[in-house]
VOZAVO-900401 format. One record per atom (N, C-alpha, C): residue number from 1; x, y, z. Coordinates in steps of 0.001 Angstrom, whole numbers. Each point is the difference from the previous one (the first is absolute). Layout:
   resi         u         v         w
    NUM         X         Y         Z
...
% end
This chain:
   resi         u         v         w
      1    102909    101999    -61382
      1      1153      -656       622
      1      -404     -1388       512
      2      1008      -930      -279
      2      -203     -1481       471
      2       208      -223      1282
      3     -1009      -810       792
      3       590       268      1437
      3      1121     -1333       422
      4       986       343      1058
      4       765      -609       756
      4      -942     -1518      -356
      5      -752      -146       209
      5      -708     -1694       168
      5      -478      -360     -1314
      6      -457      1121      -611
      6      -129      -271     -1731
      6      1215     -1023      -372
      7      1110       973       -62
      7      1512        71      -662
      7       387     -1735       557
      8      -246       -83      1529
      8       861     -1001       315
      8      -869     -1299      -749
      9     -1645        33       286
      9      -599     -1022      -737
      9       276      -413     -1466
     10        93       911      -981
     10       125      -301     -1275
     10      1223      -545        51
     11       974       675       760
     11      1476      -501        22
     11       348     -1783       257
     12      -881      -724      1046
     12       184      -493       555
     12      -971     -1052     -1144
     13     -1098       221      -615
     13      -394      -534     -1211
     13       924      -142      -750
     14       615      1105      -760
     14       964       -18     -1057
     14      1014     -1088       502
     15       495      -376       989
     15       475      -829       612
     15      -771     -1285      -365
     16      -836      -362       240
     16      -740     -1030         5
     16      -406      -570     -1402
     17        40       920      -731
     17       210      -574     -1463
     17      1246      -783      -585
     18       718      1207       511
     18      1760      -768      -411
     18      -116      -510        71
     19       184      -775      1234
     19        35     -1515       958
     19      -461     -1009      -650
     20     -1630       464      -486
     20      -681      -956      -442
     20       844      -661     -1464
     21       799       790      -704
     21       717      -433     -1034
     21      1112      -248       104
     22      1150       488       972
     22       588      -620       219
     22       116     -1473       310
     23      -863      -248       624
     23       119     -1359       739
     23       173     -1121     -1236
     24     -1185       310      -588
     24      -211      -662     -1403
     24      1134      -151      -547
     25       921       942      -769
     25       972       309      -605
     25      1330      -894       867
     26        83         3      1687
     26      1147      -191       590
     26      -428     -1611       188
     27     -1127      -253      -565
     27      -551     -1815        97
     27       996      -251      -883
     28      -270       239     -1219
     28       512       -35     -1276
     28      1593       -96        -8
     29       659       788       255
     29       955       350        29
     29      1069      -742      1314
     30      -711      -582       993
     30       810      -633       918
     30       305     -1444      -433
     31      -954      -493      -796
     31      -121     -1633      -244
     31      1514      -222      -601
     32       708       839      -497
     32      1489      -612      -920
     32       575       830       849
     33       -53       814      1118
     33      1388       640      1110
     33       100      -821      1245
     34      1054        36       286
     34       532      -152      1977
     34      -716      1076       533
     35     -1361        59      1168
     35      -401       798       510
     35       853      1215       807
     36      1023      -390       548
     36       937       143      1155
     36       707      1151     -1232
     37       698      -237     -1024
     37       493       801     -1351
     37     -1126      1341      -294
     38     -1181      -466      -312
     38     -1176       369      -605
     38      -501      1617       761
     39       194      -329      1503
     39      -566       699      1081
     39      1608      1076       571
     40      1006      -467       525
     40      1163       670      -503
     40       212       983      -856
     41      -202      -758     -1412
     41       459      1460      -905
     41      -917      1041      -106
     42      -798       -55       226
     42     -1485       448      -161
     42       576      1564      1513
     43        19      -855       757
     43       109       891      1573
     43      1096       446      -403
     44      1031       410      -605
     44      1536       320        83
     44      -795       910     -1205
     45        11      -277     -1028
     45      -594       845     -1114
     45      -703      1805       327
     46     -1716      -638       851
     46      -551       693       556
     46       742      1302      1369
     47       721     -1352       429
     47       776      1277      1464
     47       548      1010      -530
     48       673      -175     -1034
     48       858      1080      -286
     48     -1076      1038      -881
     49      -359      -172      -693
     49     -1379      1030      -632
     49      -632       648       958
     50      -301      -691      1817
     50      -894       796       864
     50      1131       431       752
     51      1512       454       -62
     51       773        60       382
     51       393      1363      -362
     52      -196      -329     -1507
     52        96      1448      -703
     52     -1113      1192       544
     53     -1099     -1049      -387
     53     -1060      1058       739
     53      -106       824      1019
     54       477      -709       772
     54       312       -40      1657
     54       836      1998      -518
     55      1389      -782        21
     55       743      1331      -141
     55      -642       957      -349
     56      -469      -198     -1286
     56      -707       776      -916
     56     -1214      1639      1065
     57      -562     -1227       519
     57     -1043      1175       489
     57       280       422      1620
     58      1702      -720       539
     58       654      1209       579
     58       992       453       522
     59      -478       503     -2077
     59       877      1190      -719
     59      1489      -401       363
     60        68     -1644      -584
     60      1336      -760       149
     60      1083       748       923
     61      -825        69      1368
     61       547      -402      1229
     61      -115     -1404       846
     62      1816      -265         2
     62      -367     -1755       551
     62      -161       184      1512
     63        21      1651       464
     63       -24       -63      1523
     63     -1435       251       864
     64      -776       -48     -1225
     64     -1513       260       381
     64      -465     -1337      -305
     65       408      -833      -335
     65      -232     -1303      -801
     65     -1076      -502       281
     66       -42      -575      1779
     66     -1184      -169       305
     66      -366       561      1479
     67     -1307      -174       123
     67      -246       376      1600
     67      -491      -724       633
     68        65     -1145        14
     68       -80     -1278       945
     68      1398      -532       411
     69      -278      -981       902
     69      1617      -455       323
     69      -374     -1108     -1010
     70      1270      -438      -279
     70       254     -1152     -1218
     70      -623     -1287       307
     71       -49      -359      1237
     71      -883     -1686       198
     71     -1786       302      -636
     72      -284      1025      -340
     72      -878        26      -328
     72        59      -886     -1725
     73      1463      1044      -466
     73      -386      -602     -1083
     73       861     -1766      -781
     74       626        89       950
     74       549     -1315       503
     74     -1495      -905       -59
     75      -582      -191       909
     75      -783      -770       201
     75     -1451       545     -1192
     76      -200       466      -622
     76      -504       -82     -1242
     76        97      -489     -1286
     77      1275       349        -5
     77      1324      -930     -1024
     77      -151     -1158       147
     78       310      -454      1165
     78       394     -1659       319
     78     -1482      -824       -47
     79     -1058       612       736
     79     -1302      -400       -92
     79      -443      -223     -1353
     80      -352      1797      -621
     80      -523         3      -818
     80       183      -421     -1184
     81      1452       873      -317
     81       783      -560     -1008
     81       542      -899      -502
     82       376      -869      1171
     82       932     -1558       -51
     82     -1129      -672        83
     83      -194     -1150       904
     83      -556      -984       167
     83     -1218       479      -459
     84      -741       469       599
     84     -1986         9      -579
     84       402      -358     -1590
     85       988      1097      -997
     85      -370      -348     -1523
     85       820     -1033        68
     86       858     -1285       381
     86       509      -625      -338
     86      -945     -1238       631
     87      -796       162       980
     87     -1576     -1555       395
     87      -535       366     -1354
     88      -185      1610      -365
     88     -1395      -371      -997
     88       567       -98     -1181
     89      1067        67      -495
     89       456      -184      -930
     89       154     -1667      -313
     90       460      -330       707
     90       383     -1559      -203
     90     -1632      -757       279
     91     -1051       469       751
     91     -1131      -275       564
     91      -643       175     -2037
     92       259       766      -878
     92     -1124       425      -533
     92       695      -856     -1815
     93      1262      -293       665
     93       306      -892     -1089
     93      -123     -1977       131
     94     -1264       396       757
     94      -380     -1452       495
     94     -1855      -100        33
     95        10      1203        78
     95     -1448       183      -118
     95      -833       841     -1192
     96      -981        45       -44
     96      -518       498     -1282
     96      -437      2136       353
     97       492       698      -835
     97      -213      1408      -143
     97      -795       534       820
     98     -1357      -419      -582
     98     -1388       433      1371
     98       318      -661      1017
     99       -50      -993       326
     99      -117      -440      2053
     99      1239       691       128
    100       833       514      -556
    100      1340       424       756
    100      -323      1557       538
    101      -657       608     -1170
    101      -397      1314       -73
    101     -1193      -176       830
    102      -937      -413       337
    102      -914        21      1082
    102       432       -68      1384
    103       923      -914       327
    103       781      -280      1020
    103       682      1048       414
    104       798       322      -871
    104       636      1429       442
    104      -922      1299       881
    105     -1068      -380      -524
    105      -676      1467      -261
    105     -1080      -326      1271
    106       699     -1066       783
    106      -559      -116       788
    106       816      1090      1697
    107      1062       577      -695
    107       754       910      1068
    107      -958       724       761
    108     -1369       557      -424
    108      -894       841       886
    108       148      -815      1396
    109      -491     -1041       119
    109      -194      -864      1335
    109       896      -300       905
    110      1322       380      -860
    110      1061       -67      1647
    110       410      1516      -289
    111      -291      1093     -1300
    111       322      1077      1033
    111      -555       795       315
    112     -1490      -545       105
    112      -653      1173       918
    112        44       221      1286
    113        37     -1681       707
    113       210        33      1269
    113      1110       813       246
    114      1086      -127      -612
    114      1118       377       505
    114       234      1391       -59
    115     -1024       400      -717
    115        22      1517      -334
    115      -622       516      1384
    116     -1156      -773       418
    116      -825       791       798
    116       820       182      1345
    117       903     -1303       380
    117       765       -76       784
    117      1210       726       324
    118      1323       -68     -1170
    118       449      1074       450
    118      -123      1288     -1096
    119      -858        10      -606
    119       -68      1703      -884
    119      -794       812       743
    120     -1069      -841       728
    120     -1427       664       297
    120      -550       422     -1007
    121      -155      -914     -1196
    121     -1018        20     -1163
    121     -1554       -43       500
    122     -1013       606      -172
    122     -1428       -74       505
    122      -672      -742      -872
    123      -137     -1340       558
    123      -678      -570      -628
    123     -1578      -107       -84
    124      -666       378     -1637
    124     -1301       102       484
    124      -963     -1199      -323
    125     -1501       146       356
    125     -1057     -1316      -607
    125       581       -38     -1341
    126      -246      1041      -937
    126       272      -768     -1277
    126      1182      -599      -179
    127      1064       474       330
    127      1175      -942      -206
    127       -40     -1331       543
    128       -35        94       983
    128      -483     -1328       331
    128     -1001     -1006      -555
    129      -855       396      -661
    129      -810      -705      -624
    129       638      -133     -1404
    130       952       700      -548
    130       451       171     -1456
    130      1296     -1561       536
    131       421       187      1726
    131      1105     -1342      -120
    131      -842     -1060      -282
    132     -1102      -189       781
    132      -959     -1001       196
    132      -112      -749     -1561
    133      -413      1028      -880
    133      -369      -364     -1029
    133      1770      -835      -858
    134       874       780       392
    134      1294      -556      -459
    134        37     -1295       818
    135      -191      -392       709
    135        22     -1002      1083
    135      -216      -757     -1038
    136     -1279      -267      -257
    136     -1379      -969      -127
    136       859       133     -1855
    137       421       936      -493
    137       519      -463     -1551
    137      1145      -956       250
    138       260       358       966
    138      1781      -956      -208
    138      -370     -1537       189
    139     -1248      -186      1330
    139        48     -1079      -149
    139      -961      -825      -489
    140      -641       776     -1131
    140      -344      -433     -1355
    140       628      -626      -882
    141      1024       897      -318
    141      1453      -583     -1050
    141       582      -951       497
    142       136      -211      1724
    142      1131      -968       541
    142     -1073     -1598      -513
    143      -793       471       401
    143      -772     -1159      -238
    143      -219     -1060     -1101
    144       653       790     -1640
    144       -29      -745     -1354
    144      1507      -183       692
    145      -560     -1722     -1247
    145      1902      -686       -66
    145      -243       396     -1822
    146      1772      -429      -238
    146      -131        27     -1108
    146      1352     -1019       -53
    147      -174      -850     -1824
    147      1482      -754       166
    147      1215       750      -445
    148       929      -415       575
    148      1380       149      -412
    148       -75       127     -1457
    149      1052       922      -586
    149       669       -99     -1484
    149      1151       173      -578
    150       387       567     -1008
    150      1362       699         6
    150       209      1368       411
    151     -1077       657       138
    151      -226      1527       493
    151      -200      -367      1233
    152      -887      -608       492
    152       270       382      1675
    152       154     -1663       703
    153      1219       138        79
    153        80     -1802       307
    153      -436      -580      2007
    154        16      1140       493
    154      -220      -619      1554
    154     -1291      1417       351
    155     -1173        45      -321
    155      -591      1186       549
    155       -67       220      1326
    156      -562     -1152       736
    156       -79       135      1195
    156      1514       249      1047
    157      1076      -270      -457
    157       955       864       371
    157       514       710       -60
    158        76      1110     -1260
    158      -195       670      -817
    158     -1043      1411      1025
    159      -953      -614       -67
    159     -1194       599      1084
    159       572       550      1205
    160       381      -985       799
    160       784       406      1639
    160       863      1033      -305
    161      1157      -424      -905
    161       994      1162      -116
    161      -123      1479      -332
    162     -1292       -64      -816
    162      -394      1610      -284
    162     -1070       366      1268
    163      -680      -972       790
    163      -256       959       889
    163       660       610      1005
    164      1407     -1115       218
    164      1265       153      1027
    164       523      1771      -483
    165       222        41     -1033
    165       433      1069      -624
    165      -977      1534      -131
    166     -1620      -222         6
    166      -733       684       618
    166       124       448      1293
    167       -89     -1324       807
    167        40       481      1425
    167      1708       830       391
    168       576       -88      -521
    168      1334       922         5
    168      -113      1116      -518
    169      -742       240     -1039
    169      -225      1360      -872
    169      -924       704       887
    170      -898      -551       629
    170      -899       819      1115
    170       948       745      1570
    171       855      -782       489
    171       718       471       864
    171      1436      1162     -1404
    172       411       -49      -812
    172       560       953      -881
    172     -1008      1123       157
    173      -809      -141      -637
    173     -1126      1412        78
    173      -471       519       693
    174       109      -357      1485
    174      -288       729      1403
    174      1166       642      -171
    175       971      -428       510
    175      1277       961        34
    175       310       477     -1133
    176       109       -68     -1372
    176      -272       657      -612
    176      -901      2064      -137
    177     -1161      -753       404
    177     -1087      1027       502
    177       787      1031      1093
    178       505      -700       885
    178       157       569      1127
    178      1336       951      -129
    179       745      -439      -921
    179      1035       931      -311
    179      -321      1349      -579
    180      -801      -713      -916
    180      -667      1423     -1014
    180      -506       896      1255
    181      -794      -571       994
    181      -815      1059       952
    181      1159       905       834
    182       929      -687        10
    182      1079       554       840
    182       739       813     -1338
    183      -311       165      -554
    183       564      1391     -1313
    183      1043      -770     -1151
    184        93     -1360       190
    184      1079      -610     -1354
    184      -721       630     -1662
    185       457        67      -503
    185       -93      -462     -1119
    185      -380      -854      -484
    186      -938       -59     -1173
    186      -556     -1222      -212
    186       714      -734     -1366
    187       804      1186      -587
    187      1014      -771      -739
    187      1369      -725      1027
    188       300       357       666
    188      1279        28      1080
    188      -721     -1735       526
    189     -1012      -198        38
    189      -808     -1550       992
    189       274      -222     -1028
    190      -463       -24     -1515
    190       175      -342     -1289
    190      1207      -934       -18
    191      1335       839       257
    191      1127      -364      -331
    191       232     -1023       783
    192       -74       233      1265
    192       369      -916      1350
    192     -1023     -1623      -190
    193      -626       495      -730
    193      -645     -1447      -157
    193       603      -845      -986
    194       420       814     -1304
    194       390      -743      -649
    194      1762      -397       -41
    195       518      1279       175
    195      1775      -568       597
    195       -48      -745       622
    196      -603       478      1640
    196       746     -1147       573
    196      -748     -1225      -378
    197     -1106      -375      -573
    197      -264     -1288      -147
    197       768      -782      -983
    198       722      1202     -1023
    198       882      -988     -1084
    198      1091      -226       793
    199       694       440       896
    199      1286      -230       845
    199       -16     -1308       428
    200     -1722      -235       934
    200      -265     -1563       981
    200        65      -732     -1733
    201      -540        42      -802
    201      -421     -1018     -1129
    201      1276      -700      -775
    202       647      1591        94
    202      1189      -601     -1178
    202      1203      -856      1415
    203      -421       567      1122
    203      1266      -964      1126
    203     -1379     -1528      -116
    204      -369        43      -458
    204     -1151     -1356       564
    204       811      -636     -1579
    205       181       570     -1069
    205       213      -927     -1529
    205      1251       -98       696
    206       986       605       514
    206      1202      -156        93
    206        74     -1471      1013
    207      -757       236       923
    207       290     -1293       710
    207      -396     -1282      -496
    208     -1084       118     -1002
    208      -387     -1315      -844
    208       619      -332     -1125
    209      1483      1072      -119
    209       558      -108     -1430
    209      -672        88     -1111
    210      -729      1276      -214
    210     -1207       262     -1111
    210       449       910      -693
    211       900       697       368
    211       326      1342      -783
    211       568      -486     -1527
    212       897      -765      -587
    212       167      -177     -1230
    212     -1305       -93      -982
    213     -1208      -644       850
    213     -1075       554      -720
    213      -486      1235       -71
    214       497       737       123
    214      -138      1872      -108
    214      1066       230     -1710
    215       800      -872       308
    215      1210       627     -1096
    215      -190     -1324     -1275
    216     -1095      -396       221
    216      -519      -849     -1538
    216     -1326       194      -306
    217      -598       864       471
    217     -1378       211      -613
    217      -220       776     -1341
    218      -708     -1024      -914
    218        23       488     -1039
    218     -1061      1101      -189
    219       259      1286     -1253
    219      -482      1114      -420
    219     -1480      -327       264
    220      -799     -1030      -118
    220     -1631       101       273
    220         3      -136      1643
    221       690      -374       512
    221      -151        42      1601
    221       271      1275       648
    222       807       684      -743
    222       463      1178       484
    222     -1153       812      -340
    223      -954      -223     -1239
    223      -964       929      -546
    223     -1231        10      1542
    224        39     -1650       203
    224     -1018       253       609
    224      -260       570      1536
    225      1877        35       625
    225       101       695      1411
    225       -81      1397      -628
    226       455       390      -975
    226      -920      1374      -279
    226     -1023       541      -145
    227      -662      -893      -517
    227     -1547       225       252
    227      -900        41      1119
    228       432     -1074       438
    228      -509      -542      1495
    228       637      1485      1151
    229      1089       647      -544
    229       665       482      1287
    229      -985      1861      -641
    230      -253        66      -804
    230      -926      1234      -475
    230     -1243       -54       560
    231      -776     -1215      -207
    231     -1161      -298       625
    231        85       210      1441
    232       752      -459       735
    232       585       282      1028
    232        77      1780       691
    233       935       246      -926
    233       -17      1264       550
    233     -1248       912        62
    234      -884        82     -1038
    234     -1253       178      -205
    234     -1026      -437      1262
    235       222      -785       457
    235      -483      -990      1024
    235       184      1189      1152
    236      1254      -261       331
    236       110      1062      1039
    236       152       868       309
    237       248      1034     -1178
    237       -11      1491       -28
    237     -1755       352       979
    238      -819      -980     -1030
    238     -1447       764       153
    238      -361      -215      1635
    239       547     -1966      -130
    239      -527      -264      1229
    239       853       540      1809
    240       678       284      -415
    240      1188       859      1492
    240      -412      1233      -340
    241      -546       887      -801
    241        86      1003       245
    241     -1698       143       462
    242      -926      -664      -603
    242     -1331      -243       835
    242      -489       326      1472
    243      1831      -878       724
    243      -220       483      1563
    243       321       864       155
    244       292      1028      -737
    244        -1      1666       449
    244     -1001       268       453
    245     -1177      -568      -765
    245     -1203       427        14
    245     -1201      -655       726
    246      -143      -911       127
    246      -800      -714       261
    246       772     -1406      1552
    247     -1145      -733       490
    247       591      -788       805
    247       727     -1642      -585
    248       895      -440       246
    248       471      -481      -514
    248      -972     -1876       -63
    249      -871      -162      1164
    249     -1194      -767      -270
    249     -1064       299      -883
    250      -375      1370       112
    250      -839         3     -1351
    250      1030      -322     -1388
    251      1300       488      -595
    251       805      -182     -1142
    251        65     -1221      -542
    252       -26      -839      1373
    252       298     -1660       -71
    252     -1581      -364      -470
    253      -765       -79       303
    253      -890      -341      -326
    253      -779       663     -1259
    254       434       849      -136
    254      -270       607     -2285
    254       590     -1363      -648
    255      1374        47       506
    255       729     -1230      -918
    255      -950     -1064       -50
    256      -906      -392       594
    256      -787     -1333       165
    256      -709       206     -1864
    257       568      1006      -652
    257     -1140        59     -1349
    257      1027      -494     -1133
    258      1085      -359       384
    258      1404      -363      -860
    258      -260     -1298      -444
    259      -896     -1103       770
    259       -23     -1594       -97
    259     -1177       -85     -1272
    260      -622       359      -454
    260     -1003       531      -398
    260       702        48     -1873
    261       780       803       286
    261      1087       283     -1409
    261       852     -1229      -482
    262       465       -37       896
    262       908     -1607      -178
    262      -971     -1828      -286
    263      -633       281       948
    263      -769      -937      -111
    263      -587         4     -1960
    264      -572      1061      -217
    264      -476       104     -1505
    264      1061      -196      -696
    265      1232       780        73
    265      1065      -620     -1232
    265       119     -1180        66
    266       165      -860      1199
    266       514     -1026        71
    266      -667     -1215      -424
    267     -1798        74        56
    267      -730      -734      -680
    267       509       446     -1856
    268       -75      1150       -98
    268       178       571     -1400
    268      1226      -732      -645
    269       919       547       748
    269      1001      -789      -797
    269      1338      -975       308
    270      -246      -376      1028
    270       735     -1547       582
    270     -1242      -788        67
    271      -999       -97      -592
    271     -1116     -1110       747
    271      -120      -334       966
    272       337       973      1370
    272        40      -714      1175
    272     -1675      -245         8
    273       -49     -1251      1286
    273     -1535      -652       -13
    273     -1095      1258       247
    274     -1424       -28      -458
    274      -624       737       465
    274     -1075      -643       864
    275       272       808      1293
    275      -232      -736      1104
    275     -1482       638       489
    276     -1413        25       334
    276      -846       870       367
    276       366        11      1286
    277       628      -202      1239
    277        13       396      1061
    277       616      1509      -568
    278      1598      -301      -615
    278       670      1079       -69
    278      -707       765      -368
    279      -580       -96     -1250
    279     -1135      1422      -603
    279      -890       443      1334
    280      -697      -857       854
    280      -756       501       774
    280       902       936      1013
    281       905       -68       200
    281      1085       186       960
    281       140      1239      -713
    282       249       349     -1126
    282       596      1135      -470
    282     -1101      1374        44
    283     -1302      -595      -313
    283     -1232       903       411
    283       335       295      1509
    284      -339      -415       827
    284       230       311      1248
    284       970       428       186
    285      1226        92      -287
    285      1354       908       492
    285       -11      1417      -682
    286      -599       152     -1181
    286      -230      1471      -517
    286     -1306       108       574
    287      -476      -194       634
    287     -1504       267      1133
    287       641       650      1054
    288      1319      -723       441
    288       318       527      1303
    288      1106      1441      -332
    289       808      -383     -1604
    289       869      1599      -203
    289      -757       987      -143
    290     -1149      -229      -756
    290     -1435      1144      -207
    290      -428       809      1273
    291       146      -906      1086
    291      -737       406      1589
    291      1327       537       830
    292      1416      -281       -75
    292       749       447       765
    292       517      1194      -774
    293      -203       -18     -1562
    293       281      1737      -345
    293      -309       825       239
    294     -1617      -134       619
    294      -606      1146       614
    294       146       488      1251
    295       469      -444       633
    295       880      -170      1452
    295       911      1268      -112
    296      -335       998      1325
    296      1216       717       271
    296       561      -223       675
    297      1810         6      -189
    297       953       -84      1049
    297      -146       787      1105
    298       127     -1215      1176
    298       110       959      1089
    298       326      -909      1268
    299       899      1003       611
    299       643      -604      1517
    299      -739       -45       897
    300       524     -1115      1322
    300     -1167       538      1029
    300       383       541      1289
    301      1570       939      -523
    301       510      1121       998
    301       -40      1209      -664
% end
């Protein structure tokens, strides 16, 4: 039998792979969309699939629906769902695949604190030394410039916005976490992240008068919010259901092995620059997912 911390680690890997291709794939694929469109259909798509789920496992009762009060998932939605993917979305169609995907994956560092604070996550030496080591990669990478192109035309702003959108995804995944501990569902957070975030997104196109770009996107645009919105789901099946198992600072910090994936396609096949900080950067961040997998979850009540 696989144990509880087995299950959630591989889970939370399997997670960390997606990611790593997604990102790649949603580089690709954002350069000819309206981010604000892109991130929308995507969340409206997904809600209703973890919606189904939701019902689904209980035993399509809508009066068991959930067991949190709703600002929980209100403010996951709006956090997680809305704005965070709509900085890094627009952040990553300005910047190049890897620094976006490194950046991201920099969420360990704002949510561990926040874990330890209000989850009472126990934080131990090695983790801490596994942030340390994330520390010291990030500002490795921050440190290469690279020029502007047609793929990533402003990096360094580009940069800010996906960490803006990190540091939002880290306060999402505390409460997140914290719902699950309080007995939600981890498809039910699923949903609430992604409905209500298409609700804030699609009232955000509405106020910028964006929506007619929803009702002219041609058949390859539509291919690729399908793709992107599969990868997606994949994404978070493994990675929300992880915090069943495991602490939601150690989960965050597996993902640190996703930049790693992206970074290689993206030399592979956009030519993005190959940078040796980044390579050095990428050794050291699977130094630090290697050292926080071995880590058992644990509170310090």
């Amino acid at each position: 039998m696989v144990s509880k911390e087995s299950c959630g680690t591989i889970l939370a890997f399997l997670a960390a792979i997606t990611s790593g291709f997604s990102i790649f794939l949603n580089k690709i694929f954002i350069v000819s969309l309206d981010p604000i469109i892109f991130t929308a259909t995507r969340a409206i798509l997904l809600g209703g699939i973890f919606f189904i789920f939701s019902l689904y496992k209980n035993g399509w009762k809508a009066k068991s629906f959930n067991k949190v009060p709703w600002k929980y998932l209100f403010a996951i939605g709006f956090i997680g769902g809305g704005i965070a993917f709509l900085l890094f979305f627009s952040g990553l169609k300005m910047t190049t695949s890897g620094r976006a995907a490194f950046l991201q994956k920099t969420l360990p560092l704002y949510v561990t604190p926040l874990a330890f604070f209000f989850l009472k996550e126990k934080i131990g030496k090695k983790q801490v030394a596994a942030l340390l080591l994330m520390l010291a990669g990030t500002v490795i990478l921050s440190s290469s410039e690279i020029t502007p192109s047609e793929f990533w035309s402003n990096p360094h702003f580009g940069d800010m916005l996906v960490v803006a959108a990190t540091m939002l995804w880290a306060v999402e995944n505390t409460i997140s976490r914290k719902a699950i501990l309080l007995g939600e569902s981890n498809f039910i957070v699923s949903f609430g992240r992604m409905f209500f975030g298409a609700l804030l997104l699609f009232g955000i196109s509405l106020l910028y008068g964006k929506i007619y770009l929803l009702l002219s996107l041609p058949l390859v645009q539509w291919i690729y919010i399908l793709i992107s919105s599969v990868a997606l789901f994949a994404y978070m099946l493994s990675y929300y259901w992880s915090m069943k198992y495991i602490n939601v600072s150690k989960a965050a910090t597996i993902l640190s092995f996703s930049p790693v994936i992206t970074l290689l396609l993206g030399i592979s096949f956009l030519k993005e620059p190959v940078l040796s900080f980044q390579l050095i950067g990428s050794f050291i961040i699977l130094a630090a997912a290697f050292l926080i997998s071995r880590v058992k979850s644990e509170t310090t009540t």
